[in-house]
GUDREN-216931 format. One record per residue (C-alpha): residue in one letter; residue number from 1; x, y, z. Coordinates in steps of 0.25 Angstrom, whole numbers. Example, Ala and Ser with C-alpha at 12.3 -4.5 7.8 and 13.67 -1.06 7.14 Angstrom:
> lodren pati x y z
> A 1 49 -18 31 .
> S 2 55 -4 29 .
***
This chain:
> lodren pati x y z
> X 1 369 476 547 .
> X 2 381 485 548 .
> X 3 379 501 544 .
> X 4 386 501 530 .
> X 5 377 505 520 .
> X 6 374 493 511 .
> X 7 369 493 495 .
> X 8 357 484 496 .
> X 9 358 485 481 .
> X 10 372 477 482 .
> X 11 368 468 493 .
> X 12 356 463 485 .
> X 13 364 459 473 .
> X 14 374 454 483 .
> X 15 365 444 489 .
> X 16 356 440 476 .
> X 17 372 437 471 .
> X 18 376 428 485 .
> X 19 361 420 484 .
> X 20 365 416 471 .
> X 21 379 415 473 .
> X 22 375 406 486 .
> X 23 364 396 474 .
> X 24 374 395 466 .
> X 25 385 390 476 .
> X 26 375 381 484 .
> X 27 372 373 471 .
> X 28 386 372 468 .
> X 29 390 367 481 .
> X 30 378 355 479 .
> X 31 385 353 465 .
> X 32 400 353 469 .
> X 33 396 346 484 .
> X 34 405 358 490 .
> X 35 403 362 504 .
> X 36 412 374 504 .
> X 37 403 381 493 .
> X 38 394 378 502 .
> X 39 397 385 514 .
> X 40 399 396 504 .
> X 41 384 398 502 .
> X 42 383 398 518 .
> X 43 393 409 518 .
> X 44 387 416 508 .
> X 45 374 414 516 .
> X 46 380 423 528 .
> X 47 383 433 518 .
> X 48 369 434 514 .
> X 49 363 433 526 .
> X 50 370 446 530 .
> X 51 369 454 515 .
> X 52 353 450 518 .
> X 53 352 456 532 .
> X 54 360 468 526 .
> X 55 349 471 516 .
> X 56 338 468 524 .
> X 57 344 477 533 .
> X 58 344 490 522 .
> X 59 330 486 517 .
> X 60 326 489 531 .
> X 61 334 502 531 .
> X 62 329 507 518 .
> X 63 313 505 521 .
> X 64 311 519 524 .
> X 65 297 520 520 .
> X 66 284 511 517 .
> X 67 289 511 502 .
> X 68 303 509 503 .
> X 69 301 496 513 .
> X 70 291 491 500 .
> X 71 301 492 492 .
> X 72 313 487 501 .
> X 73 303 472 505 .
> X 74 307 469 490 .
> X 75 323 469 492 .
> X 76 320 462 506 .
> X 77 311 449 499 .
> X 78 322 449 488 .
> X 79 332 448 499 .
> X 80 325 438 507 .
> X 81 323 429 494 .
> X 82 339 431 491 .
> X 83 342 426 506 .
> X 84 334 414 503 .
> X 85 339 410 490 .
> X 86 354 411 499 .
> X 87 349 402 510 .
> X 88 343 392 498 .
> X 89 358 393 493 .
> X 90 362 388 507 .
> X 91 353 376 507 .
> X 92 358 371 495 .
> X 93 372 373 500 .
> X 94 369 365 512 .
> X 95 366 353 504 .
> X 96 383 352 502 .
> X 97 384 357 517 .
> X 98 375 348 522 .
> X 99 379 336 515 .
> X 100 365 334 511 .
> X 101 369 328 497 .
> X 102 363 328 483 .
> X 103 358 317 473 .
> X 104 372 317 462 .
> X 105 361 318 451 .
> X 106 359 333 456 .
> X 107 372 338 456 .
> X 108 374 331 440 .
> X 109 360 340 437 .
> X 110 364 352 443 .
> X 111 375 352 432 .
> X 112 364 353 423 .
> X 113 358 365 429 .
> X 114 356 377 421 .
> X 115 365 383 429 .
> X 116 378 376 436 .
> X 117 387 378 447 .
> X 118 403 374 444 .
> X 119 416 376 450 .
> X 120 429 377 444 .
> X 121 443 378 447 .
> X 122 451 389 442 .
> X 123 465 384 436 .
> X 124 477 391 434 .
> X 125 480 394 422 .
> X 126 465 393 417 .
> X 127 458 404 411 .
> X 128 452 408 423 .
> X 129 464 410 432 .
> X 130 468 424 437 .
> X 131 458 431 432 .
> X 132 446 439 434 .
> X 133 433 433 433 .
> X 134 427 443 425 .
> X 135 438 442 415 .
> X 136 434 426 413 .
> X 137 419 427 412 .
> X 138 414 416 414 .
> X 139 398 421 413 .
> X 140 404 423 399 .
> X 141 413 413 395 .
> X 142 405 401 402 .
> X 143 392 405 407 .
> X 144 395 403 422 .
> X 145 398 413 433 .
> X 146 408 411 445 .
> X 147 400 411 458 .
> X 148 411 409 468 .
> X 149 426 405 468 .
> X 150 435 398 480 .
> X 151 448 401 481 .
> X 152 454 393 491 .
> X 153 448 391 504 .
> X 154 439 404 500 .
> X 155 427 407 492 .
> X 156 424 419 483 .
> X 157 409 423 480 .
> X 158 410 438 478 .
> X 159 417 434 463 .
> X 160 416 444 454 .
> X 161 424 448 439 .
> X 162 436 454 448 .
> X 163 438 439 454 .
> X 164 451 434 450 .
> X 165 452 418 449 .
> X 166 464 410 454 .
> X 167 469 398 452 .
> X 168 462 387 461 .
> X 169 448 395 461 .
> X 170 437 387 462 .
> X 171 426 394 453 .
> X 172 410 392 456 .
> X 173 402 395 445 .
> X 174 388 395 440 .
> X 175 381 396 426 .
> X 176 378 386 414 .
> X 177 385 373 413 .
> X 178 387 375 398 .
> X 179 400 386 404 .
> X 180 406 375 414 .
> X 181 415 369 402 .
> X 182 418 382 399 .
> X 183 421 387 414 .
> X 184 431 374 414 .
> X 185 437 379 401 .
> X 186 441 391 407 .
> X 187 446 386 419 .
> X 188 453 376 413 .
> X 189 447 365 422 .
> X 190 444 350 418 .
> X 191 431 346 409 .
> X 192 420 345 421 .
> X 193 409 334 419 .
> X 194 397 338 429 .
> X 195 392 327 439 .
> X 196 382 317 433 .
> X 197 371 308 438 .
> X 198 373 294 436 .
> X 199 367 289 420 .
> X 200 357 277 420 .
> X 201 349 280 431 .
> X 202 331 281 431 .
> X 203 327 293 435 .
> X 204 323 295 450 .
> X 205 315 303 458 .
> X 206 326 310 463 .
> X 207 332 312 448 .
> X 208 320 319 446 .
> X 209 320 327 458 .
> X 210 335 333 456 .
> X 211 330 335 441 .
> X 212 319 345 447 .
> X 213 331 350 457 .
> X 214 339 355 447 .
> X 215 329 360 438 .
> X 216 323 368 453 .
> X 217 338 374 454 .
> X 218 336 380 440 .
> X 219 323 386 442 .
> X 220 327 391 456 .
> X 221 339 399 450 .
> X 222 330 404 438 .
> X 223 319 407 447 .
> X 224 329 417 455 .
> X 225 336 425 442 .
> X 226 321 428 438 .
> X 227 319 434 452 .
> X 228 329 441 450 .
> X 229 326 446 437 .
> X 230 313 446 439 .
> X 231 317 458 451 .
> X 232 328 465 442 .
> X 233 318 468 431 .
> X 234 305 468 439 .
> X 235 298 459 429 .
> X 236 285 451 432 .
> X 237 285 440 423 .
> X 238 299 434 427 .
> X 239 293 434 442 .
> X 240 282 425 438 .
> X 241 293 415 432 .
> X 242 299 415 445 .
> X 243 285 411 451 .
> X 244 282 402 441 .
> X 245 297 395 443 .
> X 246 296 395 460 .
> X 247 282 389 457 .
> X 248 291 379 447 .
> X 249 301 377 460 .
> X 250 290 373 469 .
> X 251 285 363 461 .
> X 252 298 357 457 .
> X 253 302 356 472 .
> X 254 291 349 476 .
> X 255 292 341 464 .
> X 256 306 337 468 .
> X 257 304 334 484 .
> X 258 293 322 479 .
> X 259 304 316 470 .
> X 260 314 318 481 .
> X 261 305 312 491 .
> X 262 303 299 481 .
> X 263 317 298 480 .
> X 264 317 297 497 .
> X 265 315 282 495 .
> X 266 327 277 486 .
> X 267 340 276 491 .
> X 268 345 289 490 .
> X 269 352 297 501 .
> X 270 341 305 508 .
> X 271 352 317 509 .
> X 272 352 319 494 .
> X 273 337 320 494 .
> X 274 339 330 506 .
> X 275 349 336 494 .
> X 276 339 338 484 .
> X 277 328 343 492 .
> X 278 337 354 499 .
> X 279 339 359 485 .
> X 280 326 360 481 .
> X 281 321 365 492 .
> X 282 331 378 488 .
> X 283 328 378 474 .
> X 284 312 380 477 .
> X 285 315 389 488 .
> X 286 326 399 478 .
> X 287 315 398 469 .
> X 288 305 404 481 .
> X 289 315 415 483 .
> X 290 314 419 468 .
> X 291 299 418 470 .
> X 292 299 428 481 .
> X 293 308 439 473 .
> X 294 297 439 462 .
> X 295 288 442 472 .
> X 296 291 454 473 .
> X 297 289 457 457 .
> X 298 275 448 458 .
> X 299 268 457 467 .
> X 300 273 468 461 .
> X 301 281 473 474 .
> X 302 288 485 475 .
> X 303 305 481 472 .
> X 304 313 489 476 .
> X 305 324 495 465 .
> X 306 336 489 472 .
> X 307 331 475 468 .
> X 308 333 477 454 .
> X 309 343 484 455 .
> X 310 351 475 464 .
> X 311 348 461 457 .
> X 312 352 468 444 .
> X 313 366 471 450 .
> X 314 369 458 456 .
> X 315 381 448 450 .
> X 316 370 441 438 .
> X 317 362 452 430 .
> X 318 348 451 426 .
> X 319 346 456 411 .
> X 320 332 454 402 .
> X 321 336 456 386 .
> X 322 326 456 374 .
> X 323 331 447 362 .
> X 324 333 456 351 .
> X 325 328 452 335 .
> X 326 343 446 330 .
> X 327 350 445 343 .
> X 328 359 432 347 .
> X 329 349 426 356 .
> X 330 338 426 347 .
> X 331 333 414 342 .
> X 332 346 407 350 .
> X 333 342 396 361 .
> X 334 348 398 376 .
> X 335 356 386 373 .
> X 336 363 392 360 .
> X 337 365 406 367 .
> X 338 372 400 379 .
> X 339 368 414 387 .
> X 340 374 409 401 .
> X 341 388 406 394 .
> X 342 389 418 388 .
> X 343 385 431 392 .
> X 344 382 423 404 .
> X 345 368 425 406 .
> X 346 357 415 411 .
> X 347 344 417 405 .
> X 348 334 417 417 .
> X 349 321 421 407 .
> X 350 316 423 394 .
> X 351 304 433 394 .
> X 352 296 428 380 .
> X 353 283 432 376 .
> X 354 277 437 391 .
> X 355 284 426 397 .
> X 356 297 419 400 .
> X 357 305 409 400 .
> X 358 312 407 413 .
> X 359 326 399 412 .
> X 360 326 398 399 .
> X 361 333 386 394 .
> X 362 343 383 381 .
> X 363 332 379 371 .
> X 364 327 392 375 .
> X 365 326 401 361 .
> X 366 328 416 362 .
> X 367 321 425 353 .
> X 368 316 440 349 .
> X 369 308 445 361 .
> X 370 312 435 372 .
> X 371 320 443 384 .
> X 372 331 436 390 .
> X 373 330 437 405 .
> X 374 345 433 411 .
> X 375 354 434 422 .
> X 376 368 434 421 .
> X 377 382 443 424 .
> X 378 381 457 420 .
> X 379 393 458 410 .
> X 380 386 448 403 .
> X 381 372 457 400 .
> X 382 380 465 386 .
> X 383 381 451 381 .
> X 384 369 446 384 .
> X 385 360 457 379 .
> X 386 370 457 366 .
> X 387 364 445 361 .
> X 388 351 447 365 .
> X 389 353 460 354 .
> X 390 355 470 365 .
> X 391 367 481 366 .
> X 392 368 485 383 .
> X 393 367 498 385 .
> X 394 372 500 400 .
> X 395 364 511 406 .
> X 396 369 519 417 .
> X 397 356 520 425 .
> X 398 345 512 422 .
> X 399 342 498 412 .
> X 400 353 494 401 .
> X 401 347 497 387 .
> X 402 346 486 377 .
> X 403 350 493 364 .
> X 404 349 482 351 .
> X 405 363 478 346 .
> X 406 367 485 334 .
> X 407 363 478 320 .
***
């Protein structure tokens, strides 16, 4: 560690942001087959290794007393659970390295995903061309947000609203499919079809298994935002959805490796099985990670303030809004309210009645006395708690108010 002082405030939402940043590429480099986004995540792996030893590093420094090292082992297992969920980025990546393969049926179900990965090209003479990113919004205008950019022989992760686009960008994106016909729109690319499996076929074991795969990539992700929020706003009851969902994870992964292993006996190629269960085995094991940052709230730890604090400050924010008597979400369905297009938000929980529902789906009815629990970027929060009746009322030091919206 070198002797400039270092903000492990900023370097913890630094390195929340690159694990997720490194998920997020590892799975579209399984959907696009690319080897270059790849070995991104393996340079973003350096990067994290050092920003992990660096905070290690000022933990140590600033245990001064019996207390203070208490407090400080809650930074160090977040930290420790953040590394892991990078290295789980890693081994997904290393399917596309490695050559390992994946059935086709997987990567036409990961467009079906609650959340997808897409790249784009960014035309002249498009809408998106020579300008700013923040001036497009995309969170906005089609519920997807930019996760890196390649520009020639060079790749640009540190994206923020400052990023001009050029002509010839190649734009990696994440968010709901719903926005990708949008995103094209605005890019002025061709109509995309995703890939699909072949029609006409009886299911399989292994149709089966990549069912629950997909279904295990959903839940891991939704298993780490609740962490999160879970941290950020020191609650309890969204620490035991996380259990209940790594217990879910578990049992989905041994649920999958008996269909893979059925599978072992047709003629498939033995390297897509390898594939499959390489995926898996990271999905259980992110889900593991968001297990052990709940911990902390479970045994009713000591967390230190800088957790908060930091996680609340990192590129997604983590907001909980009450839905007011009259307001535009009550009585609307997910579906009809289309949140993840615009403001951009992904509902992670809906705390109803003492309980929740974890990653809600469409169907999903909103009503008087449910509080939305959400992720998403942070020029988006106005809006969001708007229609849930809400004016924002930015405070200097302390929580936002919720004031209700005038008549």
């Amino acid at each position: 560690m070198d002797d400039r002082p270092r903000n492990l405030r900023a370097m913890l939402a630094e390195a929340k942001d690159t694990s997720e940043l490194m998920v997020d590429l590892a799975y579209a480099s399984v959907y696009f087959n690319d080897p270059d986004m790849a070995e991104e995540v393996d340079e973003l792996e350096a990067q994290m290794s050092e920003m992990v030893h660096d905070m290690r590093a000022v933990c140590v420094l600033a245990a001064r007393s019996p207390r203070e090292a208490e407090g400080m082992s809650s930074v160090l297992q977040v930290v420790s659970a953040i590394e892991r969920i990078a290295n789980d980025a890693v081994d997904i990546s290393r399917i596309v390295t490695r050559r390992l393969g994946i059935p086709q049926q997987l990567v036409a179900d990961l467009s079906d995903a609650e959340e997808v990965s897409h790249r784009v090209l960014v035309r002249e003479g498009s809408h998106m061309a020579h300008r700013p990113l923040e001036a497009l919004e995309l969170t906005v205008q089609a519920g997807m947000r930019v996760m890196a950019v390649r520009r020639g022989g060079r790749w640009i992760t540190d994206v923020d609203g400052d990023t001009v686009l050029v002509p010839d960008d190649v734009l990696f994106l994440r968010g709901s499919p719903e926005g990708i016909t949008r995103l094209r729109e605005l890019a002025a690319a061709p109509v995309w079809e995703p890939p699909r499996a072949a029609d006409g076929k009886d299911l399989t074991d292994l149709d089966r298994a990549v069912d629950v795969l997909v279904e295990m990539k959903n839940l891991s992700e939704a298993a780490v935002g609740l962490a999160y929020s879970a941290l950020v706003l020191a609650d309890r009851g969204l620490a035991a959805e996380v259990r209940h969902l790594e217990d879910r994870l578990d049992e989905m992964k041994n649920q999958l490796e008996l269909w893979v292993l059925r599978s072992a006996g047709s003629d498939l190629d033995p390297s897509e099985l390898l594939g499959v269960l390489q995926l898996a085995q990271a999905a259980e094991d992110i889900g593991d990670q968001a297990q052990a940052m709940v911990w902390l709230i479970e045994e009713e730890e000591e967390l230190h303030p800088i957790l908060g604090i930091a996680l609340g400050e990192a590129d997604e924010v983590v907001v909980r809004y009450p839905v007011a008597a009259g307001s535009a979400v009550d009585g609307s369905t997910l579906s009809d309210l289309q949140l993840n297009i615009e403001p951009g938000f992904t509902v992670l929980a809906v705390r109803r009645g003492g309980g929740y529902v974890y990653r809600p789906r469409g169907p999903v009815v909103l009503a008087v006395g449910d509080e939305i629990i959400a992720s998403g970027p942070d020029e988006g929060r106005v809006l969001l708690a708007r229609l849930c009746g809400w004016d924002l009322v930015e405070e200097e030091e302390g929580e936002d108010e919720l004031v209700p919206v005038a008549g």
